[in-house]
C-alpha positions as CSV (number, residue, x, y, z in Angstrom):
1,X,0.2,-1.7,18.5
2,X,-2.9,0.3,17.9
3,X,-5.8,-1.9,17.2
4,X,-9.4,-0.3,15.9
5,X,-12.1,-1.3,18.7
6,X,-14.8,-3.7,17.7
7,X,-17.5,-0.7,16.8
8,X,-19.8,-1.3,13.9
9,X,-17.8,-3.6,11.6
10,X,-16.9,-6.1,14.8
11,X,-20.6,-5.8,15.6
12,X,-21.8,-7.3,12.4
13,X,-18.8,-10.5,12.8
14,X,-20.4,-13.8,12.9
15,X,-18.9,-17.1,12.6
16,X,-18.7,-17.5,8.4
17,X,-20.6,-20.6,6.6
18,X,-18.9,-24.0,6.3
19,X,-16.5,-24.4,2.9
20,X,-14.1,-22.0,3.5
21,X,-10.5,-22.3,3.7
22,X,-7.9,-19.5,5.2
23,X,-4.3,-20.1,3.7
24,X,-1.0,-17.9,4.7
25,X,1.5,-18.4,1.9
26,X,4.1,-17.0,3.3
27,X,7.6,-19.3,4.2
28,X,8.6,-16.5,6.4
29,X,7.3,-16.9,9.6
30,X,7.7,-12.9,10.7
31,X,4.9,-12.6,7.7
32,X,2.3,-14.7,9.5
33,X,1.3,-12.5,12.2
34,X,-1.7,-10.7,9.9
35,X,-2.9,-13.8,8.6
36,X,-3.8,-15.4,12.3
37,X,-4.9,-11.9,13.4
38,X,-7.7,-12.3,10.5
39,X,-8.0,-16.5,11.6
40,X,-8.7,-15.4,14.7
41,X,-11.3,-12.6,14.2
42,X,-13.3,-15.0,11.7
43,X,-13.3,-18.0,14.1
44,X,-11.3,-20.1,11.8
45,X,-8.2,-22.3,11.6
46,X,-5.3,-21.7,9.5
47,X,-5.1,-24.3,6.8
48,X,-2.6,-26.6,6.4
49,X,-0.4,-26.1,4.2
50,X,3.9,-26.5,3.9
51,X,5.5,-23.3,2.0
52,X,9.3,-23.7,2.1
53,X,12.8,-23.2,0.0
54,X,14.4,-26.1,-1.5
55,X,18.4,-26.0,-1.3
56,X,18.1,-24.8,-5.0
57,X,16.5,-21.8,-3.9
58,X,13.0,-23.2,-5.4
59,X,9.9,-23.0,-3.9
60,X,8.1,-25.8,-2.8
61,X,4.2,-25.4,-1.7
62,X,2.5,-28.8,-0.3
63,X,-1.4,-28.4,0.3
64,X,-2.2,-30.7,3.5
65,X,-6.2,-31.0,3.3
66,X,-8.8,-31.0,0.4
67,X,-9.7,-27.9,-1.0
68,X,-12.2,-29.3,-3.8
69,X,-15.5,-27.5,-3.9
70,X,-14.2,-24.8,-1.6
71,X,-13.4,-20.9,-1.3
72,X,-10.0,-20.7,-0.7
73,X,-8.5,-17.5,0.5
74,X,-4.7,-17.0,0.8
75,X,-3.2,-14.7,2.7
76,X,0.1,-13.1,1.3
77,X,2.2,-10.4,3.5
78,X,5.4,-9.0,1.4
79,X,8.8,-9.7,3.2
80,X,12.0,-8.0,1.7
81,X,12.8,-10.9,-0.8
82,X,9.4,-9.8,-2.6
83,X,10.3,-12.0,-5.6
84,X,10.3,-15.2,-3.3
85,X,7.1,-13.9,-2.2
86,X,5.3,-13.5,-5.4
87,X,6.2,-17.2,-6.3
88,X,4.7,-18.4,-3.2
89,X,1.4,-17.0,-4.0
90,X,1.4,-18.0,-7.9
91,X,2.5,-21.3,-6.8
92,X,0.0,-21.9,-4.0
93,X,-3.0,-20.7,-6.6
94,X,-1.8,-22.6,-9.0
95,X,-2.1,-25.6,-6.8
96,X,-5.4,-24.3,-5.6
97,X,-6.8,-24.3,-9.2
98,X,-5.5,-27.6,-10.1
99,X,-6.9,-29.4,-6.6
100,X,-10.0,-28.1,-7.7
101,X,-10.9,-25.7,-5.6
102,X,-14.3,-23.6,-6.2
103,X,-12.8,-20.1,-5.9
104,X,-9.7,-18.6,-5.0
105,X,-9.6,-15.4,-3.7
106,X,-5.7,-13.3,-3.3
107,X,-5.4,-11.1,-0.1
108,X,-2.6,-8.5,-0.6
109,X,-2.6,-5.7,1.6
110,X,0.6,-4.2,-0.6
111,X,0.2,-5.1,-3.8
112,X,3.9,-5.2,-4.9
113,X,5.1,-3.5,-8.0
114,X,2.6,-1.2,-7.9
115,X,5.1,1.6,-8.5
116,X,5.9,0.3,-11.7
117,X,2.7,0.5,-12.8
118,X,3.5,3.7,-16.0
119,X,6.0,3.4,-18.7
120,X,9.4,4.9,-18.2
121,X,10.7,5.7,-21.4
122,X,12.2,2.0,-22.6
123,X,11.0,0.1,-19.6
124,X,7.7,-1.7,-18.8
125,X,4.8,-1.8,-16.6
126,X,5.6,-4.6,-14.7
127,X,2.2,-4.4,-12.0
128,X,0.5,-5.2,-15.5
129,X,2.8,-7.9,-15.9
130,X,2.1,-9.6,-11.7
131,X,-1.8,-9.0,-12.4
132,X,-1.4,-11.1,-15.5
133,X,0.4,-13.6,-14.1
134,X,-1.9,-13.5,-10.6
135,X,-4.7,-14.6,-13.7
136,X,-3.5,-16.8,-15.5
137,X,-2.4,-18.7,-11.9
138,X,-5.9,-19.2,-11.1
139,X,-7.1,-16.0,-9.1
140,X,-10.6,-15.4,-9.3
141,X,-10.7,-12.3,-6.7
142,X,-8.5,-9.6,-5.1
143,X,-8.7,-8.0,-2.3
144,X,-6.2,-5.8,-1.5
145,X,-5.5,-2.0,0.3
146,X,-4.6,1.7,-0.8
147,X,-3.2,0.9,-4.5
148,X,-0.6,2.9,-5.4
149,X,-2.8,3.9,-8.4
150,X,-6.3,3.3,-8.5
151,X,-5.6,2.0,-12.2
152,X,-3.6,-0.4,-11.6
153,X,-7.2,-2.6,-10.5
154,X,-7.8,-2.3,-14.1
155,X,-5.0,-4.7,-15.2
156,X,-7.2,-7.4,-13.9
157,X,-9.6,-9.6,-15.4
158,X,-11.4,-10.2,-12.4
159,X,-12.9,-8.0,-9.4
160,X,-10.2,-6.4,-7.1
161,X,-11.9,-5.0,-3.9
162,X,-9.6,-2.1,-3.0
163,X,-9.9,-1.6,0.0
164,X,-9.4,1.6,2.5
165,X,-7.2,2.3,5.6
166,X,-7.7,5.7,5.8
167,X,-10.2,5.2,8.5
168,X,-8.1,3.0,11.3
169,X,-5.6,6.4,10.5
170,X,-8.0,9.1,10.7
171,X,-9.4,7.3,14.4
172,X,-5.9,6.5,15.5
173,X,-5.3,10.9,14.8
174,X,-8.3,11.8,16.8
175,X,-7.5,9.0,19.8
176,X,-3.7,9.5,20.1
177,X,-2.6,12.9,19.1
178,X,-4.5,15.2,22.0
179,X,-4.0,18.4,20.3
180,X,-4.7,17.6,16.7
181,X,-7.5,20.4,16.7
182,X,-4.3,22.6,16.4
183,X,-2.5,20.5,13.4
184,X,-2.3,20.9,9.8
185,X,-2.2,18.1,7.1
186,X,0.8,18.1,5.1
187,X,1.3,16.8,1.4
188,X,5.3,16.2,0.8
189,X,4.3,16.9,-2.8
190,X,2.0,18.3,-5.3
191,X,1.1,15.0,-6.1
192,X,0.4,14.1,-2.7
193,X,-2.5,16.8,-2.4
194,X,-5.7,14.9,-2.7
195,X,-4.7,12.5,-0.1
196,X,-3.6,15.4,2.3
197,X,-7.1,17.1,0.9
198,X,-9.6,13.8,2.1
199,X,-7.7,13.6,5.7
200,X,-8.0,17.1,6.4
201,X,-12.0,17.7,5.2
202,X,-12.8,14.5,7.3
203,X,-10.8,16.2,9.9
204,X,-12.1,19.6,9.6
205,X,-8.1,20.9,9.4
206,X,-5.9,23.0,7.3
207,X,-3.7,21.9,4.6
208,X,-0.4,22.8,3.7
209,X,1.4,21.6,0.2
210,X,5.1,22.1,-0.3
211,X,6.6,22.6,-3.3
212,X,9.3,22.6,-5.1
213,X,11.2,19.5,-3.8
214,X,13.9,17.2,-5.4
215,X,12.0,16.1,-8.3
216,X,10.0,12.5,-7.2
217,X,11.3,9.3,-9.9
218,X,7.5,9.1,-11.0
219,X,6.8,12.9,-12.2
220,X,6.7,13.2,-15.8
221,X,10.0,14.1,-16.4
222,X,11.3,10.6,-16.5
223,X,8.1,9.9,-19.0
224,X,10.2,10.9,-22.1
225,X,10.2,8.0,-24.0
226,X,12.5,9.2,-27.1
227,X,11.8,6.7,-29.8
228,X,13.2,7.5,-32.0
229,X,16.1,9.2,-30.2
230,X,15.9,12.9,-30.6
231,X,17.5,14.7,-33.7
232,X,19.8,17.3,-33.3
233,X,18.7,18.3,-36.9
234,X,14.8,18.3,-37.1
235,X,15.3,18.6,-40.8
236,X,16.9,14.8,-40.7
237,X,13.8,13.3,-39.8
238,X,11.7,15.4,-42.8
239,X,12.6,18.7,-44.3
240,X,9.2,20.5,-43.7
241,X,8.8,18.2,-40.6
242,X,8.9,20.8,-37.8
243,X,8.3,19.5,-34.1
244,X,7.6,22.4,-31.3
245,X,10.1,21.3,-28.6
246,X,8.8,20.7,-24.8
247,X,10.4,23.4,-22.8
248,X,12.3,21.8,-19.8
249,X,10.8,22.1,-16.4
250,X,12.6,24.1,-14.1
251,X,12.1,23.2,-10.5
252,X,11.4,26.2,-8.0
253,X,13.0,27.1,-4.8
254,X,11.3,24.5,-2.0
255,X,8.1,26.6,-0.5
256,X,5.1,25.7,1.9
257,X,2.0,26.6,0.8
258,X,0.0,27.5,3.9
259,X,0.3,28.2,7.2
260,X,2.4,25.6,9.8
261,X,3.8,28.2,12.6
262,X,3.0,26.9,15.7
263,X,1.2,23.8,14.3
264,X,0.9,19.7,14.6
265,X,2.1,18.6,11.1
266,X,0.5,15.5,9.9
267,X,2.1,14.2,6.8
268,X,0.3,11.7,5.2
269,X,1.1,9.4,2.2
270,X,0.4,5.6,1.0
271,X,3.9,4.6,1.0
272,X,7.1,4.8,3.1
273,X,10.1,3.4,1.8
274,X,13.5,5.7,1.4
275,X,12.2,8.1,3.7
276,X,14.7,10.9,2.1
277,X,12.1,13.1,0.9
278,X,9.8,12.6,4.3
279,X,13.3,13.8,6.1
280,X,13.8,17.0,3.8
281,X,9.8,17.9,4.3
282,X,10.0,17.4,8.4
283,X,13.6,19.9,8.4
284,X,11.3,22.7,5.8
285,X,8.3,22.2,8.2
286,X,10.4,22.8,11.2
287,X,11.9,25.8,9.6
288,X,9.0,27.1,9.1
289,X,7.7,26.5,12.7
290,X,5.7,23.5,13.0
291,X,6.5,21.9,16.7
292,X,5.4,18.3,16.6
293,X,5.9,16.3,13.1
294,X,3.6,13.1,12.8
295,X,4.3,11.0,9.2
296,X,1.7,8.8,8.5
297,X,1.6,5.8,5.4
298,X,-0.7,2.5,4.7
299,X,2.3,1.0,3.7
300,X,5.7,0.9,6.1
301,X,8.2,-0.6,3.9
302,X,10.8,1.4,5.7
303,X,13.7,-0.3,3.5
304,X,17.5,0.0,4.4
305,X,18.5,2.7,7.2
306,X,15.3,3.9,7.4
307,X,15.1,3.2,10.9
308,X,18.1,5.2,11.6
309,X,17.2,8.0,9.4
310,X,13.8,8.2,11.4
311,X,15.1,8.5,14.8
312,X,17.6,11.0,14.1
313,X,15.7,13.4,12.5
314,X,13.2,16.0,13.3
315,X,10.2,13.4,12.7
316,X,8.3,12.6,16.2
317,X,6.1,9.5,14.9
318,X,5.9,7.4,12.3
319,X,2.8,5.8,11.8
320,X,2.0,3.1,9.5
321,X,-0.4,0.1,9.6
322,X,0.5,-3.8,9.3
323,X,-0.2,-4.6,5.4
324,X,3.4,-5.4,5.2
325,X,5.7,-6.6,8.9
326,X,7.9,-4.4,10.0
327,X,8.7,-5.6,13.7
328,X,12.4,-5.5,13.3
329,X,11.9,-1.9,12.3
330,X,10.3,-1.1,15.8
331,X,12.9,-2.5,17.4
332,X,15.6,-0.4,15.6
333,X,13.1,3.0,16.2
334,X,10.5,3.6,18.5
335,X,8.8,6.1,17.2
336,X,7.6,4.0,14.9
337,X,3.8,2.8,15.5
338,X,1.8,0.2,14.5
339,X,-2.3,0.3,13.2
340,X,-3.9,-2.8,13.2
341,X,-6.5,-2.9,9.8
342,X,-6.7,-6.8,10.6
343,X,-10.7,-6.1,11.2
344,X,-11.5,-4.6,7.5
345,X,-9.7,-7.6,6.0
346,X,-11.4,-10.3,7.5
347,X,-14.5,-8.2,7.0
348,X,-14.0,-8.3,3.4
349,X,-13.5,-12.0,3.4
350,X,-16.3,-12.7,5.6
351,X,-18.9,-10.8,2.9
352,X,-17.3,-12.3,-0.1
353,X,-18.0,-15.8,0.9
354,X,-21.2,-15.7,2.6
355,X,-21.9,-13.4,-0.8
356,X,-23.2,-10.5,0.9
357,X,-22.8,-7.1,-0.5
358,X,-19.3,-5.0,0.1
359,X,-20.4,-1.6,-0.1
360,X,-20.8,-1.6,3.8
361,X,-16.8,-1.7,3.4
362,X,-16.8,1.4,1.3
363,X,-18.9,4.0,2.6
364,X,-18.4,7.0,2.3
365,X,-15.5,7.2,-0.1
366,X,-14.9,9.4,-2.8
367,X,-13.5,9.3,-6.4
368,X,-10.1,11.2,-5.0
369,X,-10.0,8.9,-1.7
């Protein structure tokens, strides 16, 4: 695993003041690893606390020491049964907020849902629907790491720090890939651009864009939302009623918009999860004569035969950081590699409960990072 060295945020770690209390609620022990990584950087114990499945499938949390007057901060990881994970954390809030407790603060590194956060014709927006939920629980704070959409932090009613991992990538580019003077960053799709745009100004590199992929399940063609269904007739709805019709996108041959011959690809996104469309851009960059493909994603989900899919295709490395566990995954494929943002988080905790200012966290970032 990669791991940031302690330079200027380690510097400024001190031992935090008295009243606060570090909870992991996951019942999956794979999930815990982040949670004493960030113990352990803040000086702290893990609290005690019991977060396990009754026969029935319910779940069962059982705080073991007095939170009253306190800042509690609980730790949630997602595991692949993400709806088991959501009840842990609204559980152990809620019991939080009923023992008292002064404050309790959410870390999410991977905020799930948060693809669901736009209307799909009769569907809903079910991120809206957790951030509710997280509220009326008993969270008074979020802290949480490369949102899907920036939005999505306004479906709270209470701060949301969203924080960045775009640094521990950008460092672990410059350390670990010797020639990336001679790469290029890559956006899989249009929509991917302004990511692919921040790494490579920071990086003082190209940028490539391809276009004209299988169309991605959040453009807005699935936005239709026909209510009322459409009329054959116009002239049903309202005889002088006449509605202009939307002409149909038609999606163009896949092309590369600027130069990859002889290059380092660096494909970068926030999420990784049916890696399909990362496979069909690594086989068009190839074609087009990029020799060393690099994918790199806050978020390794890397659900199903992603694994697989990895290590037989024309992808060198996968890199992706430790919001969400994925040691199994490593085991399976191993070009798969690991960035530690461990230090950021317990950063961000550290500041919020000695009430210091975050801003530290967030230099340097833009509207579009």
């Amino acid at each position: 695993m990669f791991c940031m060295p302690s330079t200027e945020i380690g510097a400024i770690m001190n031992i935090t003041k008295g009243g606060l209390v570090l909870f992991s609620a996951n019942s999956n022990s794979s999930c815990m690893e982040l949670s004493k990584r960030i113990a352990e950087r803040l000086g702290v114990e893990m609290g005690k606390v019991q977060v396990y499945q009754e026969p029935n499938r319910e779940t069962r949390v059982q705080i073991q020491e007095s939170v009253r007057g306190k800042d509690v901060f609980i730790i949630q990881t997602v595991s692949k049964d993400v709806n088991t994970t959501i009840m842990e954390l609204l559980i152990m809030v809620y019991a939080c907020k009923t023992s008292c407790a002064k404050s309790i603060i959410g870390v999410i590194p991977y905020f799930p849902y948060s693809k669901q956060c736009k209307m799909r014709k009769r569907g809903s927006i079910v991120s809206k629907l957790l951030a509710s939920m997280m509220c009326k629980a008993g969270l008074t704070h979020l802290i949480t790491m490369d949102l899907h959409q920036k939005e999505i932090q306004g479906f709270f009613n209470i701060p949301v720090d969203n924080l960045r991992a775009s640094p521990f990538l950008l460092q672990y580019i410059q350390e670990e890939i010797p020639d990336y003077r001679n790469a290029v960053i890559v956006a899989k799709s249009p929509a991917s651009a302004k990511r692919a745009q921040s790494f490579a100004e920071r990086l003082r590199l190209g940028i490539a864009v391809i276009h004209g992929e299988a169309q991605d399940a959040e453009s807005d063609m699935v936005d239709g939302r026909h209510s009322p269904p459409t009329a054959k007739n116009v002239a049903a709805i309202h005889p002088s009623l006449e509605i202009p019709m939307l002409i149909p996108k038609e999606k163009p041959p896949i092309t590369v918009v600027g130069d990859v011959g002889g290059r380092i690809a660096i494909i970068v996104d926030d999420i990784i999860d049916d890696v399909d469309s990362f496979l069909a851009a690594a086989e068009t960059l190839k074609e087009r004569g990029a020799y060393k493909i690099f994918v790199m994603a806050t978020h390794g989900l890397l659900s199903s035969d992603a694994p697989r899919l990895i290590e037989e295709s024309a992808i060198d490395e996968v890199v992706v950081t430790n919001t969400i566990p994925h040691e199994i995954q490593k085991l399976q494929c191993p070009k798969i590699k690991t960035v530690d943002i461990s230090m950021i988080l317990s950063e961000a905790i550290r500041r919020i409960h000695n009430g210091e200012s975050m801003s530290y966290l967030f230099r340097n970032i833009g509207l579009d990072d």
